[in-house]
mmCIF file of the N, C-alpha and C atoms, coordinates in Angstrom:
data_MODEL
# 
_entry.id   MODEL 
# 
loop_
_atom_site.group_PDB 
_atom_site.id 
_atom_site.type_symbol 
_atom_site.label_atom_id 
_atom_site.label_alt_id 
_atom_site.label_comp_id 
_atom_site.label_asym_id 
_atom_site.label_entity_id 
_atom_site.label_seq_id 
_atom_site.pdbx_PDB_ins_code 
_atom_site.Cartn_x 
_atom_site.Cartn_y 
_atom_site.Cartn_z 
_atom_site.occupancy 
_atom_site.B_iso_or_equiv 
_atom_site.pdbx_formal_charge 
_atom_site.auth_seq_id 
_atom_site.auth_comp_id 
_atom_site.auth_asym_id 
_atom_site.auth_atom_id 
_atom_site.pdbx_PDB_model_num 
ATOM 1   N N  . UNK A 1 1  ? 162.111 106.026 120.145 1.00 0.00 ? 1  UNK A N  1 
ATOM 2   C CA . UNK A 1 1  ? 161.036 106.905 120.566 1.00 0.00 ? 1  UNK A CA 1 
ATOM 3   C C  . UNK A 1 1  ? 161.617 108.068 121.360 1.00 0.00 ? 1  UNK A C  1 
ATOM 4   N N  . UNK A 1 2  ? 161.123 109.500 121.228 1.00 0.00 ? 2  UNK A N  1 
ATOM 5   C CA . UNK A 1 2  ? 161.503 110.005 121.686 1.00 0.00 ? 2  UNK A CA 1 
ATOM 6   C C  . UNK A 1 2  ? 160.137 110.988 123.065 1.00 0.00 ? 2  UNK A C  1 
ATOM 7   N N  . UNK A 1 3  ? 160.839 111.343 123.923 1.00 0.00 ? 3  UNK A N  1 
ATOM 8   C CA . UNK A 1 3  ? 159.726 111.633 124.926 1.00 0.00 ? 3  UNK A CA 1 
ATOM 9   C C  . UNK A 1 3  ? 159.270 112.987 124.300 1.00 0.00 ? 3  UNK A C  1 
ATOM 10  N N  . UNK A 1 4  ? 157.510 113.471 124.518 1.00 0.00 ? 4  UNK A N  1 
ATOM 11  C CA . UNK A 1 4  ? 156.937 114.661 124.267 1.00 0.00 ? 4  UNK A CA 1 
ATOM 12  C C  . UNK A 1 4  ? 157.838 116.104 124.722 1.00 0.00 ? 4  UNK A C  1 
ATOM 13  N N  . UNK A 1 5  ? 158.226 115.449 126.116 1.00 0.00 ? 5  UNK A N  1 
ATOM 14  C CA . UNK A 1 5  ? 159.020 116.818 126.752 1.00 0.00 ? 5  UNK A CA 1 
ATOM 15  C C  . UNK A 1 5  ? 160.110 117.653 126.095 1.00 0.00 ? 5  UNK A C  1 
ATOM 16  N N  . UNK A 1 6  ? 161.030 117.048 124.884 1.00 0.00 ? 6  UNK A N  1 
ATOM 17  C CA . UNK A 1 6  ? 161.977 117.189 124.261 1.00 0.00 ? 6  UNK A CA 1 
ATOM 18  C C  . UNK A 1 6  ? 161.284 118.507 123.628 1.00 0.00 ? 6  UNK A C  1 
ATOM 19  N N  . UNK A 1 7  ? 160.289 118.063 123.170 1.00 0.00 ? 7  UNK A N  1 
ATOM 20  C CA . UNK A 1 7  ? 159.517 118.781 121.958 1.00 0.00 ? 7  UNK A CA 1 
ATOM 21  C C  . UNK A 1 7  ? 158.855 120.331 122.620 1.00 0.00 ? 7  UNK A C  1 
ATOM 22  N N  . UNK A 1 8  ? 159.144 121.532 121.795 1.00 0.00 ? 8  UNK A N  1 
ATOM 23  C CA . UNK A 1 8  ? 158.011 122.596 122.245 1.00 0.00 ? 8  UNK A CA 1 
ATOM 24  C C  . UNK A 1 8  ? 156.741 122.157 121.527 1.00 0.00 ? 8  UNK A C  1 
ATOM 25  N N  . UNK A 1 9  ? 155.454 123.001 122.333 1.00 0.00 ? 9  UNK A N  1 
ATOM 26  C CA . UNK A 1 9  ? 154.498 122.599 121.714 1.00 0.00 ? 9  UNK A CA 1 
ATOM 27  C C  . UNK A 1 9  ? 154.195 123.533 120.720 1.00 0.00 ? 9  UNK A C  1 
ATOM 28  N N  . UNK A 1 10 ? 153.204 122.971 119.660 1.00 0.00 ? 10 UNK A N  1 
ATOM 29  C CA . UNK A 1 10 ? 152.560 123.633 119.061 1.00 0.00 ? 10 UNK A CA 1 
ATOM 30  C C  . UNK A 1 10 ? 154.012 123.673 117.862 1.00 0.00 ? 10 UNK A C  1 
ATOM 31  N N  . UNK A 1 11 ? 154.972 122.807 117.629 1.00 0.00 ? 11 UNK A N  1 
ATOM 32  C CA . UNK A 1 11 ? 156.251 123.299 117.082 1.00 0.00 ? 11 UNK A CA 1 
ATOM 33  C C  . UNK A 1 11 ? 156.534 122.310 115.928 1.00 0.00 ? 11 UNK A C  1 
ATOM 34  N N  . UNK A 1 12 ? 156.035 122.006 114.908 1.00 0.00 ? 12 UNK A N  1 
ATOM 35  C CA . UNK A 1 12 ? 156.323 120.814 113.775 1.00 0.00 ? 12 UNK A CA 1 
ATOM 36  C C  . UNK A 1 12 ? 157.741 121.003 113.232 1.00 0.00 ? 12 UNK A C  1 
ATOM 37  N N  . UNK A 1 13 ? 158.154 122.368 113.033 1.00 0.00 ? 13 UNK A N  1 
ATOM 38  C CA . UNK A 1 13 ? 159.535 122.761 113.360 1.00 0.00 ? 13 UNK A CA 1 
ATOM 39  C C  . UNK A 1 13 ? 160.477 121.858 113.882 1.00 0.00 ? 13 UNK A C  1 
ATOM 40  N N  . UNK A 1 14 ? 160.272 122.197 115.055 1.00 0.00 ? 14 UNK A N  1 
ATOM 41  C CA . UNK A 1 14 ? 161.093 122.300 115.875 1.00 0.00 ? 14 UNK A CA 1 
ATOM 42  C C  . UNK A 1 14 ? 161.142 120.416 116.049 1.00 0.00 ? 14 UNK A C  1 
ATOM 43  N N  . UNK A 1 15 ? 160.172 119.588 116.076 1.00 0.00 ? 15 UNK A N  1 
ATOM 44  C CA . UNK A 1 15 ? 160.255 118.137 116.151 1.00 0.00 ? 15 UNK A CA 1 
ATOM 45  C C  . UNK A 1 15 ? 160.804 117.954 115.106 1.00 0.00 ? 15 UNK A C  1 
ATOM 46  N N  . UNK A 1 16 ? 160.622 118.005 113.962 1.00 0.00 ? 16 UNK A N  1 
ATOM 47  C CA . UNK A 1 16 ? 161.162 117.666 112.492 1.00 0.00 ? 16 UNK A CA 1 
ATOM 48  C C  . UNK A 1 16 ? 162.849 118.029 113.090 1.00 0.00 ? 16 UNK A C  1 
ATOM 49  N N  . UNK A 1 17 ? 163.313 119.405 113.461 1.00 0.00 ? 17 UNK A N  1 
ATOM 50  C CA . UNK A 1 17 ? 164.419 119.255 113.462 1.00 0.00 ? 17 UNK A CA 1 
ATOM 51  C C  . UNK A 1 17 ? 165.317 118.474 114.637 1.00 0.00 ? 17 UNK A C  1 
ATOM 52  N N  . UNK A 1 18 ? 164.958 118.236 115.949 1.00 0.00 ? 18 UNK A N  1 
ATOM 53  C CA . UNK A 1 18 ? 165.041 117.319 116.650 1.00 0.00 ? 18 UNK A CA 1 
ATOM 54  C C  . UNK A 1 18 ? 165.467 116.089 116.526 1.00 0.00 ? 18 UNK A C  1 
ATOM 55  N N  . UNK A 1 19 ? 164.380 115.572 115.467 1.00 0.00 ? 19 UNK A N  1 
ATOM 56  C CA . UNK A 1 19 ? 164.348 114.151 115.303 1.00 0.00 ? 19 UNK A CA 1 
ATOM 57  C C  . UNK A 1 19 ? 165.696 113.829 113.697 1.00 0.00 ? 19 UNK A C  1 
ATOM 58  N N  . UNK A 1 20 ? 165.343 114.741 113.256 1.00 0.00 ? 20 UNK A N  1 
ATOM 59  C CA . UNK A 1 20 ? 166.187 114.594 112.069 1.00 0.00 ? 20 UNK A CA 1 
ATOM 60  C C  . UNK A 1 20 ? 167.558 115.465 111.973 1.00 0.00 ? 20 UNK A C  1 
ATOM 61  N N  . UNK A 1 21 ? 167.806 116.567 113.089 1.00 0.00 ? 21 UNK A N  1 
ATOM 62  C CA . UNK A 1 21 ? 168.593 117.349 112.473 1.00 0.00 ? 21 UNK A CA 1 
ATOM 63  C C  . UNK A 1 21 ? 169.486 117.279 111.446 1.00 0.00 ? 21 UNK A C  1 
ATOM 64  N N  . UNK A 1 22 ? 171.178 117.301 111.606 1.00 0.00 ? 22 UNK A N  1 
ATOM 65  C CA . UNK A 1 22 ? 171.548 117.832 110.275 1.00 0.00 ? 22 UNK A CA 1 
ATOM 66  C C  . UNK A 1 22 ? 172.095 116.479 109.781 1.00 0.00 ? 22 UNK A C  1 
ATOM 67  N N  . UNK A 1 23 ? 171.518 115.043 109.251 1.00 0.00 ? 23 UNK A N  1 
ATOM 68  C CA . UNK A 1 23 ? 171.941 113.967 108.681 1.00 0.00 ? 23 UNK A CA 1 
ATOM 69  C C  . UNK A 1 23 ? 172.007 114.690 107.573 1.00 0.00 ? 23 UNK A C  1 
ATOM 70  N N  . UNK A 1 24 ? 171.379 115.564 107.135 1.00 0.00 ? 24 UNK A N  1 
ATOM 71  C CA . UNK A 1 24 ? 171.217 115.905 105.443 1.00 0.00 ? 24 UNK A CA 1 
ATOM 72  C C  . UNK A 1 24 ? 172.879 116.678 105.353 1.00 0.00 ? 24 UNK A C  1 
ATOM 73  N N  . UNK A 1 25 ? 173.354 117.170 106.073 1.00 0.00 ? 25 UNK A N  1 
ATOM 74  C CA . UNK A 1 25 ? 174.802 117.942 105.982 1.00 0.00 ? 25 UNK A CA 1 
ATOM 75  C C  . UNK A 1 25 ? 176.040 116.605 106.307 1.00 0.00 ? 25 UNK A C  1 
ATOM 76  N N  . UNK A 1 26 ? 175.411 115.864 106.376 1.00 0.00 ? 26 UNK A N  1 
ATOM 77  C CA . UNK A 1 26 ? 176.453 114.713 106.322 1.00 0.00 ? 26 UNK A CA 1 
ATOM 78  C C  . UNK A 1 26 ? 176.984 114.068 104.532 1.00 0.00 ? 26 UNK A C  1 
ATOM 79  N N  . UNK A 1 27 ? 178.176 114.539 104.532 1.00 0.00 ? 27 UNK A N  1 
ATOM 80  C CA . UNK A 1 27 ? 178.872 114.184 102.886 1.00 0.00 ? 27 UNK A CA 1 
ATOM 81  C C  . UNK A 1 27 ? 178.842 112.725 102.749 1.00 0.00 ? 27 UNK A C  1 
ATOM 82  N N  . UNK A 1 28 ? 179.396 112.089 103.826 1.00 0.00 ? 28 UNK A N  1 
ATOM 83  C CA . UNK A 1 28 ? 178.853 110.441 104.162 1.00 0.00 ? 28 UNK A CA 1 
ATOM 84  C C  . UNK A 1 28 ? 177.535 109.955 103.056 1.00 0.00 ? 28 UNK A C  1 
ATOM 85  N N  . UNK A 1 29 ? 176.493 110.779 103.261 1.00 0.00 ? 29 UNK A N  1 
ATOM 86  C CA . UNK A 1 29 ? 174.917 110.373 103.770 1.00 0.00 ? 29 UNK A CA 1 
ATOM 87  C C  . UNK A 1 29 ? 174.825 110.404 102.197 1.00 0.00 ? 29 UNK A C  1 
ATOM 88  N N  . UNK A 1 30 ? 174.142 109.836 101.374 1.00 0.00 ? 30 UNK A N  1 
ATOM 89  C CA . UNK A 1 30 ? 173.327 109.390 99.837  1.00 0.00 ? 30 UNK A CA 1 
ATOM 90  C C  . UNK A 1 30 ? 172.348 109.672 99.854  1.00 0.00 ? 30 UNK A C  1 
ATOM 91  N N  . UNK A 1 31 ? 171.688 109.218 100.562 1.00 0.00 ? 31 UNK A N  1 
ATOM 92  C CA . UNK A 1 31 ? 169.901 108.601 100.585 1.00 0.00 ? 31 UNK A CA 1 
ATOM 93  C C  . UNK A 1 31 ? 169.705 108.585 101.880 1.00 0.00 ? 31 UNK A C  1 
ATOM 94  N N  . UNK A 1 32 ? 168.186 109.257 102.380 1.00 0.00 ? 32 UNK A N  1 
ATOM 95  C CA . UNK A 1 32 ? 167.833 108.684 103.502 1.00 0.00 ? 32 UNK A CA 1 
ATOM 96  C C  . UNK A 1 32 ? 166.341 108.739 103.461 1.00 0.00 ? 32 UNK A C  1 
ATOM 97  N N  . UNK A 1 33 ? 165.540 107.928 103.802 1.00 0.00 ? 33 UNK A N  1 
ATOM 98  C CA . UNK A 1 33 ? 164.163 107.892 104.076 1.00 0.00 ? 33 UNK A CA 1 
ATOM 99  C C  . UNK A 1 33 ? 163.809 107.490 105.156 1.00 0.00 ? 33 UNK A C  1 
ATOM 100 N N  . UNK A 1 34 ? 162.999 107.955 105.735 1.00 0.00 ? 34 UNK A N  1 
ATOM 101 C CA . UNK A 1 34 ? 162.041 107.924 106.943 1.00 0.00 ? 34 UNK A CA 1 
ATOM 102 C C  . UNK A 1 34 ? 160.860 107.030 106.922 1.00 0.00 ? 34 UNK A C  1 
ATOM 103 N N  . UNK A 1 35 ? 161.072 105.982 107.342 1.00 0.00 ? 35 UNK A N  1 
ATOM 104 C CA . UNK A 1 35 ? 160.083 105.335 106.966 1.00 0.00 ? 35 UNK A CA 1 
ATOM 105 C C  . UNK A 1 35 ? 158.966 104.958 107.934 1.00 0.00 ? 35 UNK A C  1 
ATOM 106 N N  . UNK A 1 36 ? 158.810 105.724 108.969 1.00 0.00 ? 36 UNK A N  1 
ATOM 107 C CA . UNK A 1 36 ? 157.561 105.610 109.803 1.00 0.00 ? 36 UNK A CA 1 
ATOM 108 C C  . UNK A 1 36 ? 157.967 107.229 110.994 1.00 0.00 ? 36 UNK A C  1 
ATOM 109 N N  . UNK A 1 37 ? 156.877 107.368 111.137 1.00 0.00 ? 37 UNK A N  1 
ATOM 110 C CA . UNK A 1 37 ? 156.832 108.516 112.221 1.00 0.00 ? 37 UNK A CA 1 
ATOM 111 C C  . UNK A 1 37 ? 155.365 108.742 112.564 1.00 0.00 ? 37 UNK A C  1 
ATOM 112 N N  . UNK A 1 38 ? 154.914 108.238 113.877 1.00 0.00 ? 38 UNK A N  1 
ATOM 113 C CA . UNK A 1 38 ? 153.990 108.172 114.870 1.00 0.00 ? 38 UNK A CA 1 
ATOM 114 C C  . UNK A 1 38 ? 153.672 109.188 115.402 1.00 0.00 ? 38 UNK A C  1 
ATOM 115 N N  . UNK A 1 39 ? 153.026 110.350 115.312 1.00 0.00 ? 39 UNK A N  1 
ATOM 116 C CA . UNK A 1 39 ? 152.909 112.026 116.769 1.00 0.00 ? 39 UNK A CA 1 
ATOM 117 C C  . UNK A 1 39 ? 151.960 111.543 117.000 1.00 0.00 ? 39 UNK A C  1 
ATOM 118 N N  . UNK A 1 40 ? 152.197 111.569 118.253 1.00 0.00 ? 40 UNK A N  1 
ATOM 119 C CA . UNK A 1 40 ? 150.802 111.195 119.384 1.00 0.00 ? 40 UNK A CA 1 
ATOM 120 C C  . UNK A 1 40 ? 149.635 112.557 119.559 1.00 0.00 ? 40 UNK A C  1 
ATOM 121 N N  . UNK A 1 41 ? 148.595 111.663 119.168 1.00 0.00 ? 41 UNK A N  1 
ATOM 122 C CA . UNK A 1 41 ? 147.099 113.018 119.894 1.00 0.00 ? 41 UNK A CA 1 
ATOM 123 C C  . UNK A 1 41 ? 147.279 114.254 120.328 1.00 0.00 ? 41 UNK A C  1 
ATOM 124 N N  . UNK A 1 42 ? 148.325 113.964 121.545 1.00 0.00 ? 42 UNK A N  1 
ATOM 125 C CA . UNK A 1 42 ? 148.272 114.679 122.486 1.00 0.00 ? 42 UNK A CA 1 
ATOM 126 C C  . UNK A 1 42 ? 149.246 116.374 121.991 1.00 0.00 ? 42 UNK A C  1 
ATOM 127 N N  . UNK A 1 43 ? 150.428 115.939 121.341 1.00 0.00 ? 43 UNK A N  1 
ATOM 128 C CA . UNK A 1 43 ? 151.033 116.723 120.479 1.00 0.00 ? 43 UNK A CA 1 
ATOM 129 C C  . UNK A 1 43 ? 150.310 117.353 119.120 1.00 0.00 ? 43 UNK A C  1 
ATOM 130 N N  . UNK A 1 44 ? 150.010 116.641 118.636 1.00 0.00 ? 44 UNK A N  1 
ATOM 131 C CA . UNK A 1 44 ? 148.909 116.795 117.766 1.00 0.00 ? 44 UNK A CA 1 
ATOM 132 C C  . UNK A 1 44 ? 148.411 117.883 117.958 1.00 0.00 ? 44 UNK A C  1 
ATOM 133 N N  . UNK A 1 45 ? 147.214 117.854 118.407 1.00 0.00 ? 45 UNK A N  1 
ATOM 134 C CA . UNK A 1 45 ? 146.540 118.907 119.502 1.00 0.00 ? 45 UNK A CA 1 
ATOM 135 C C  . UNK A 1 45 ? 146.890 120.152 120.100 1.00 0.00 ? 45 UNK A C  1 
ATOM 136 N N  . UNK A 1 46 ? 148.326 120.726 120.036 1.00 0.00 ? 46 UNK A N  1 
ATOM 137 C CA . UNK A 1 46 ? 148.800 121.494 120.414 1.00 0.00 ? 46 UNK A CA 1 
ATOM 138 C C  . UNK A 1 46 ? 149.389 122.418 119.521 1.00 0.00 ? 46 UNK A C  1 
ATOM 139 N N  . UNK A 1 47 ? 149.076 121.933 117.983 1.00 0.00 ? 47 UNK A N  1 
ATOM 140 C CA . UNK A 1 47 ? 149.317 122.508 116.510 1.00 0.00 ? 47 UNK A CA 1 
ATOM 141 C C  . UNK A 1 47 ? 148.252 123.138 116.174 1.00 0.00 ? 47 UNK A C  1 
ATOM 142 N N  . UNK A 1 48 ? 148.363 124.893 115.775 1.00 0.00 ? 48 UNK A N  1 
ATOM 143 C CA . UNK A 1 48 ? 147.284 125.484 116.216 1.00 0.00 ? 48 UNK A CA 1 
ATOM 144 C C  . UNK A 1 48 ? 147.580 125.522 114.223 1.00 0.00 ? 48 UNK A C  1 
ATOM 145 N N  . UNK A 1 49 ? 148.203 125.106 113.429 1.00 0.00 ? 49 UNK A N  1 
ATOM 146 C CA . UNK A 1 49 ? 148.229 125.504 112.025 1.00 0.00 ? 49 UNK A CA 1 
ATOM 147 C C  . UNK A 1 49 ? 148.606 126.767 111.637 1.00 0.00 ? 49 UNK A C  1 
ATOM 148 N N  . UNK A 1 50 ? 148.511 126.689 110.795 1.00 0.00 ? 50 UNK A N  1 
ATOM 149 C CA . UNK A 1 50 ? 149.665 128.277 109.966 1.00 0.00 ? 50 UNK A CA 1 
ATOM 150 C C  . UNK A 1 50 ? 148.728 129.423 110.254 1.00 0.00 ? 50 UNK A C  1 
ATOM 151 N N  . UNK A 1 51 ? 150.157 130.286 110.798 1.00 0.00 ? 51 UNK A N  1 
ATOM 152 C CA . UNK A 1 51 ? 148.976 131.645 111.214 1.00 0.00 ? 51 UNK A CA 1 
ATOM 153 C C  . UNK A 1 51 ? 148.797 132.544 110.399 1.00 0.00 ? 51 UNK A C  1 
ATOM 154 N N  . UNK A 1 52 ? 148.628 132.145 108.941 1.00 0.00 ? 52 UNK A N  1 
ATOM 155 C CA . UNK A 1 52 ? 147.402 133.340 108.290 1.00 0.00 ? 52 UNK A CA 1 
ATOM 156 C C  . UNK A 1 52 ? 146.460 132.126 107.367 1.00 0.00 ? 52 UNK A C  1 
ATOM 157 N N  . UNK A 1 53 ? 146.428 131.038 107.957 1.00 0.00 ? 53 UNK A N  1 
ATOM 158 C CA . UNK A 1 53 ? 145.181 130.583 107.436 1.00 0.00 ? 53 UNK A CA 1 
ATOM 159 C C  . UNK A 1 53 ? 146.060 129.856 106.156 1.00 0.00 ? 53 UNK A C  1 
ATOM 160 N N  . UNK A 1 54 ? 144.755 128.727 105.852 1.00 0.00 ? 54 UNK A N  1 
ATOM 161 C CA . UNK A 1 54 ? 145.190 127.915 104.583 1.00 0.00 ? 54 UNK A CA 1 
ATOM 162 C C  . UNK A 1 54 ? 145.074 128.800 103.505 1.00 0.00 ? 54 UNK A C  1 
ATOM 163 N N  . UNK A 1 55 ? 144.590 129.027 103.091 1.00 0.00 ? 55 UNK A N  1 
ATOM 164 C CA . UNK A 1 55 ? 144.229 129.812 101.742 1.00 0.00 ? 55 UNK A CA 1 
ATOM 165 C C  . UNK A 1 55 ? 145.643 130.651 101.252 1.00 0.00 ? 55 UNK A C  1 
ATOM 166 N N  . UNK A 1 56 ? 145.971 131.288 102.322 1.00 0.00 ? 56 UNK A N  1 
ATOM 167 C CA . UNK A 1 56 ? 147.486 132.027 102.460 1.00 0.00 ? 56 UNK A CA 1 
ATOM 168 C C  . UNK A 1 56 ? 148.569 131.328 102.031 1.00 0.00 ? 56 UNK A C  1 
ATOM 169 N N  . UNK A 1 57 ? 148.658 130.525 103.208 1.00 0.00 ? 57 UNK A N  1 
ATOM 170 C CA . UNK A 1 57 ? 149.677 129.584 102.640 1.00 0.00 ? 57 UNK A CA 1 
ATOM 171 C C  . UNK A 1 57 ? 149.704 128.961 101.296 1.00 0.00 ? 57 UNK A C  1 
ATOM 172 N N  . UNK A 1 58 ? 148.278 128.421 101.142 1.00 0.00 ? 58 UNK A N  1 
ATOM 173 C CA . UNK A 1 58 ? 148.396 128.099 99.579  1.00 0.00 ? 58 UNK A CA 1 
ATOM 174 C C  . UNK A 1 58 ? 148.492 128.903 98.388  1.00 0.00 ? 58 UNK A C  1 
ATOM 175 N N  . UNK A 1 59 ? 148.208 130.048 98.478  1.00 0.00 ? 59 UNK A N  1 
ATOM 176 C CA . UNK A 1 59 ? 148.827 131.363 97.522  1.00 0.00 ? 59 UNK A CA 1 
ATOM 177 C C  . UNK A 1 59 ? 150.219 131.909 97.454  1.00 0.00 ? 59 UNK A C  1 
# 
């Protein structure tokens, strides 16, 4: 588990890279899956969504 404070808010970014950074640049590494990830409410909540709107993004 990692504490909220690590994290900026409002940042899915920035946790994704945190929590995962660069295993994927590891020559080692094959396969990796993630097989659970919990964001609490409170973080949650602080994700204001893509700033020009869904519709945008989905075009």
């Amino acid at each position: 588990a990692y504490p909220l404070d690590l994290f900026e808010e409002g940042s899915v970014t920035n946790m994704f890279t945190s929590i995962v950074g660069n295993v994927f640049g590891f020559k080692a590494l094959r396969a990796l899956r993630l097989e659970d990830l919990r964001i609490p409410v409170a973080y949650v909540k602080t994700f204001q969504g893509p700033p020009h709107g869904i519709q945008v993004e989905r075009d």
